[in-house]
N, C-alpha and C positions, 0 to 999 in steps of 0.2 A: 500336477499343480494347475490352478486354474489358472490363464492369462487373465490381465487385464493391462489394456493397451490405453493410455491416455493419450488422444492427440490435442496439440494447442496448436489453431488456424492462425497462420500472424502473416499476411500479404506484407507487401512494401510501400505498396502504393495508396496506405489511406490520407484522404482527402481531407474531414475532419481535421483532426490534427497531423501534421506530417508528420511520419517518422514516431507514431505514438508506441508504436509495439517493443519501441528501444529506449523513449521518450523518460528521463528519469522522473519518479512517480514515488518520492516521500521518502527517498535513501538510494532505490532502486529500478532500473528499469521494468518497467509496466509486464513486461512479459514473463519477467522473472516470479511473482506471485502468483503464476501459475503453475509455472513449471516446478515451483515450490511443494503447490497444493499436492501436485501429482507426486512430486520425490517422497512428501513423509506421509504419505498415506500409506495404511498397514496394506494394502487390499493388491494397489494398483504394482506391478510389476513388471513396466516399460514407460516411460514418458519422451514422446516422441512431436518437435514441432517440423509444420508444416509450412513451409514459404517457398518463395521465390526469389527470397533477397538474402546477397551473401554476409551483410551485414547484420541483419536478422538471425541469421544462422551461427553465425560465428556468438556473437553475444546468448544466444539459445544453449552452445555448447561448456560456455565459460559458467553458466549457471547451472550444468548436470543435465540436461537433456540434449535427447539425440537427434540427428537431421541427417537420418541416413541416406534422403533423397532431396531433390529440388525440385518443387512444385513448378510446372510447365506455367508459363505465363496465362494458357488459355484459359486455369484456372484461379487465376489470381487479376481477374477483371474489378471493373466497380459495384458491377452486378452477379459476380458469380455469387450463388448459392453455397451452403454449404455441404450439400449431398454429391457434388462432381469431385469436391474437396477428401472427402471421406472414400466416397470409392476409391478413385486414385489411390490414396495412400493405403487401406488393404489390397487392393487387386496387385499393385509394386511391394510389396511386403510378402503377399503371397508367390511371386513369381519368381523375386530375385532372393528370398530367405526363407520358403517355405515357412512363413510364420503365420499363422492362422491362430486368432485370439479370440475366447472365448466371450468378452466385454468391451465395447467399446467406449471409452469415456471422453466427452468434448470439455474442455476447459476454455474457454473464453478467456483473451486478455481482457478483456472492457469489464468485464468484473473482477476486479482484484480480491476486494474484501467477503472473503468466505469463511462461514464457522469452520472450526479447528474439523469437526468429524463430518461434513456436510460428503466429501468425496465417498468417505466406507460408507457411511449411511446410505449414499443412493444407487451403491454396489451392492450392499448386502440386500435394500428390497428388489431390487433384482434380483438376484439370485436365489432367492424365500419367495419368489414370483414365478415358476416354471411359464404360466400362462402371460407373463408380460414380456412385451417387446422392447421397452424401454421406461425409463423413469429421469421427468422432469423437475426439477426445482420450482416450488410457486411460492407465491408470499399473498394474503388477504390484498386484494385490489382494493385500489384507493378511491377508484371510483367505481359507483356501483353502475352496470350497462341498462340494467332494469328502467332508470330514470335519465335515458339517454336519447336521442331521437333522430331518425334521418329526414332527410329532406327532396323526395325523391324526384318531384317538380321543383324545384327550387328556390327561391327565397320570399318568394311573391304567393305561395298555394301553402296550402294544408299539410302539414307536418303529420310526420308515421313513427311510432311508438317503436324502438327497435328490436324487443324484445317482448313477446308476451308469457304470462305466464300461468299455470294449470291453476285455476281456483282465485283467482284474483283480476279483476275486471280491468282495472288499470293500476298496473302497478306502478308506472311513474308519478299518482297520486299516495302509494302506500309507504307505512314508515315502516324504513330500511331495515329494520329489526324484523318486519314479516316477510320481506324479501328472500329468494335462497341467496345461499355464501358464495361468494364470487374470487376466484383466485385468476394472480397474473404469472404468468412467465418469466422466471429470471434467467440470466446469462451465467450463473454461478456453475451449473453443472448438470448434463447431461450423462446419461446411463443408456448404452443401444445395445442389443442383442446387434451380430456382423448381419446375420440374415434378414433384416430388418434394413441395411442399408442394399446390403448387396444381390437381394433377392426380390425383396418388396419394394428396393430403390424408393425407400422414406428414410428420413433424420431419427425418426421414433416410432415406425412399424405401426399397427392399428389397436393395440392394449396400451395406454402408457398410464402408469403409474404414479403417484404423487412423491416426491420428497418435500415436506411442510419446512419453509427456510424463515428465521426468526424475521420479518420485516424490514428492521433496522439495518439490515445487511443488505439492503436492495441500490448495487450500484451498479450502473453504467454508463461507460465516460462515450460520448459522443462527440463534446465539444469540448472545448478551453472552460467554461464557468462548471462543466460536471469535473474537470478536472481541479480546478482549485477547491470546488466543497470538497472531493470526495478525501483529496490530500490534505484538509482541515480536518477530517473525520478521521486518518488514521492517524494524525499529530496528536489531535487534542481528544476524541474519541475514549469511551473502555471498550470498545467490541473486543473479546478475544478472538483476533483470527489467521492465518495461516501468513506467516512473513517468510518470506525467502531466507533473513538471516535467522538472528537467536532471537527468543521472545522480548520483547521492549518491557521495560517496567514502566510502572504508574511513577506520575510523581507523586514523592513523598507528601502523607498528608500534614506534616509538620518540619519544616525547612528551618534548622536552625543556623547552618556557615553554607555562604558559595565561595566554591572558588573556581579563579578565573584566570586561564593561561592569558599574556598580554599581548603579543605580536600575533596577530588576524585574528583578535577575540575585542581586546580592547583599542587594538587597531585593526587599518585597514590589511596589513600585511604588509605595505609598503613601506620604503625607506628612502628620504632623501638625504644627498650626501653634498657636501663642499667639497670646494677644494683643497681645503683643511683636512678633510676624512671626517670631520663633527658630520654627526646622522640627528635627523630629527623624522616625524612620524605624524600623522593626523588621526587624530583620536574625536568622539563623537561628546558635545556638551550634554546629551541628554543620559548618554550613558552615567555619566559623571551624576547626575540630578533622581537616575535611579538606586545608583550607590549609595549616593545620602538616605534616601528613604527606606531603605534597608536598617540601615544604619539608624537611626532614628527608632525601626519597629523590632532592634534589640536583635538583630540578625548578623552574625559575622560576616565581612567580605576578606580574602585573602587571595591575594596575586603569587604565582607560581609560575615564574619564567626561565624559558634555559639562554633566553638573550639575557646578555650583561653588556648593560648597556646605562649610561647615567640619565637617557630618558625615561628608562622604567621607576627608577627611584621617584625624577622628578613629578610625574606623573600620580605615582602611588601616594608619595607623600603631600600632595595637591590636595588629594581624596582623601587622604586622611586614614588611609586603609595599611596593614601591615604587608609585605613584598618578602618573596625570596628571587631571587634571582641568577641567575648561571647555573643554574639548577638541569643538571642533565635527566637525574632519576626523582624523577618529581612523587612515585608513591612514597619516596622516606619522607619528604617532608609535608605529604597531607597523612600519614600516620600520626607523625608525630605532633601536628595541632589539632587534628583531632582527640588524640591522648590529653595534650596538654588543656586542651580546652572541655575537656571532658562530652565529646559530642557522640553523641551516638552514628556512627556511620550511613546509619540506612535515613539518617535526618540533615545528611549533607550531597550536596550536588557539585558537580566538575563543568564549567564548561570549558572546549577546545576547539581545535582544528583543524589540527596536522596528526601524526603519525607518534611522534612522541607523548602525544595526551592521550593515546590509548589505555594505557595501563593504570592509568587513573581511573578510568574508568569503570571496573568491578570493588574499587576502594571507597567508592558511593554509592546513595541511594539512587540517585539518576544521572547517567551518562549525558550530558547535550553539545549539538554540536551547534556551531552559525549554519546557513545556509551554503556557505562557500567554502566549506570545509573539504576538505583533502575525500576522496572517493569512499576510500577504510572506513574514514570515521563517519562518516555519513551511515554507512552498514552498519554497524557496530552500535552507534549512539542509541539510547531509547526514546531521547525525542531531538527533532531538529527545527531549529530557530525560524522563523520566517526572514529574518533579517541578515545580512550580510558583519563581519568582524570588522567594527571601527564603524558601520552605518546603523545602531541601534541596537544590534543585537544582545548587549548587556543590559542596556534598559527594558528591552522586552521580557526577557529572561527576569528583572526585581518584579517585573508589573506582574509576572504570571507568580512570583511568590508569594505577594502583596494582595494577590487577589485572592487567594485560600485563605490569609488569615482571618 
C-alpha cells in the first residue's frame, strides 16, 4: 500500500494572532480543518500534527490526528523555516517507528478553506508524475509581475522593469491579455516526494508540478481583519469545502416558519431572581421589531421552550407569536406545526443554543446557532449567527430571511 503521510505545522507561539492554531474559526478550531482535509481524504493514510505546544496537541488529538512527538523548540522559532520542520518529523518517524512514506503532504492551518478533492488531486498528479518532486497549489495571480517594477537606486533615479519578456519590448506598456499567464502559491496544499526534503533538503525538490485551485478558495489568515472575511466567507459563502464536522446546508431558498428556542436565543441566557424567587430576563427590542417583519412578509415565528416560565408566555404574547413551552422533546412539537401548518420542512429553520436544540436540528432546512452557543451546537449548526442570544441575534437571523425574499 502506498503511504501517504500528511503533516500539519501548528507552533505555539504565533505572533499574528495568538493562540490562532486553537483559535475558534466559524464553529471550530482553525487547526481542526486541516486535520479534517487529511482525515477524509481517499488517498492520504496517516495525519500527523507538528508542535511544540501541549495544548496544541491535545486539541490536534481530540480532532483525529496524531502527535506522536513534540516538535523541539529550536524548531518552532519565528523564523524557522518549514524544511527543519519536515526533516525532523520524518527522520523521528523513521528512527523511533521505522516508518518511511512514500508522499509527503503539508496542510497549512492559515488556509482552512479547501475544495472537497483538492488533497487526492495533488496526490494523484504525483503519483501519474514519476518525474516530479512535488506538486504545489496555484490560483491565477492577481496581479500581473510583467507591469510591476523595482527601484534599484531608489526613489529619486530611473526605475527597472522587473520582468522582461521574449518578443515584447515593453511589456509593462502591453495589454495583459498578450502577456504570458502568471500563477501565485497558495497555502492550501503541498504534495513532496520524502527524497526531495530529505536528500535535496528542499520543500518541493527541482520538478514541481501544478495543482490548478479554483481562485475563490485563495485564503490565508495572517491577521485579525483576514480572520473575520475569511469567517464571513464560510458563514455566508457557497464554496463546497472540507469542514471538520458534517456538511453545512445552504439556506433554504424559501423560508416559510422560524423557530426559535427562548432562554440564550431570545434572551441573553441570564436570569434575575428576587427574593420572592419571581425571575425576569433581558430580551433585545430589535429582535422583537425583526419578528414583526417576518410577520408582516407572511412568515411564521414560533417559540419552543423547555423553560416554563410565566416570562416566556409574557414575552411571546407581547410579539404576538404562538409559544410552547416546558417542552423537554421539542422535535414533537416542530413536527407537529409543521403538519399542522402544512410546511414543508426543508422551508423551515431552527434556531438554538444549548444541547437540547440539537435534534431539532435535522427536523429543518437550516440548523443556526447565536454566536454564544454551547460548543456541540456550534459544530453541528449549518450556519452561525454573528450575534450573541438576547444581543440581536434574532433580528439578524429575520434580516437574513427578509433579504432572499
Amino acid at each position: 500500500m502506498t503511504e501517504i503521510l500528511a503533516i500539519i505545522p501548528a507552533r505555539g507561539g504565533s505572533k499574528g494572532i495568538p493562540r490562532k492554531n486553537i483559535r475558534n474559526f466559524a464553529g471550530y478550531p482553525l487547526i481542526a480543518y486541516s486535520i479534517a482535509a487529511g482525515l477524509k481524504s481517499e488517498l492520504v493514510t496517516r495525519v500527523i500534527v507538528s508542535t511544540d505546544d501541549d495544548e496544541i496537541a491535545e486539541v490536534a488529538r481530540e480532532y483525529g490526528a496524531e502527535t506522536p512527538f513534540m516538535r523541539p523548540s529550536v524548531f518552532a522559532e519565528d523564523n524557522t523555516t518549514d524544511l527543519p520542520v519536515y526533516v525532523h518529523a520524518l527522520e523521528w518517524l523513521a528512527e523511533n517507528e521505522n516508518y518511511h512514506p512514500d508522499v509527503v503532504v503539508q496542510l497549512r492551518p492559515t488556509s482552512p478553506i479547501r475544495p472537497v478533492n483538492c488533497v487526492d488531486d495533488a496526490i494523484r498528479i504525483l503519483l501519474n508524475n514519476p518525474d516530479a518532486d512535488s506538486v504545489r497549489g496555484v490560483v491565477p495571480a492577481g496581479q500581473n509581475p510583467h507591469k510591476m517594477w523595482r527601484l534599484p537606486d531608489g526613489e529619486k533615479a530611473a526605475m527597472k522593469n522587473l520582468l522582461d519578456v521574449d518578443g515584447i519590448a515593453e511589456p509593462f506598456n502591453a495589454p495583459r491579455q498578450s502577456l504570458p499567464p502568471i500563477y501565485w502559491q497558495t497555502g492550501h496544499i503541498d504534495a513532496i516526494r520524502p527524497a526531495a526534503i530529505l536528500e535535496k533538503k528542499s520543500m518541493t525538490g527541482d520538478v514541481i508540478f501544478p495543482l490548478m485551485i479554483n481562485p475563490d478558495y485563495t485564503v490565508d489568515i495572517d491577521n485579525l481583519s483576514d480572520w473575520a472575511k475569511y469567517e464571513w466567507l464560510v458563514k455566508f459563502g457557497t464554496l463546497n469545502f472540507v469542514s471538520p464536522g458534517p456538511d453545512r446546508r445552504p439556506m433554504p431558498a424559501t423560508v416559510k416558519a422560524l423557530f426559535l428556542d427562548f432562554d440564550g436565543v431570545l434572551t441573553d441566557n441570564r436570569v434575575w431572581t428576587d427574593e420572592t424567587g419571581r425571575e425576569t430576563v433581558a430580551a433585545s427590542r430589535g429582535d422583537g421589531f425583526g419578528i414583526g417583519m417576518l410577520k408582516k412578509a407572511g412568515i411564521d415565528v414560533i417559540v419552543v421552550s423547555k423553560e416554563k416560565n410565566p416570562v416566556v408566555a409574557a414575552r411571546c404574547k407581547k410579539l404576538g407569536i404562538p409559544y410552547e413551552q416546558g417542552v423537554d422533546d421539542k422535535t414533537g412539537i416542530i413536527k407537529r406545526e409543521q403538519a399542522k401548518r402544512k410546511l414543508d420542512p426543508s422551508e423551515t429553520i431552527f434556531v438554538g443554543n444549548d444541547l437540547n436544540d440539537l435534534p431539532a436540528f435535522p427536523l429543518v432546512g437550516w440548523g443556526v446557532a447565536v454566536s454564544d452557543a454551547s460548543q456541540e451546537v456550534l459544530e453541528k449548526a449549518d450556519f452561525i449567527l454573528e450575534k450573541k442570544g438576547g444581543f440581536g441575534a434574532v433580528r439578524e437571523i429575520c434580516d437574513l430571511i427578509l433579504s432572499r425574499i
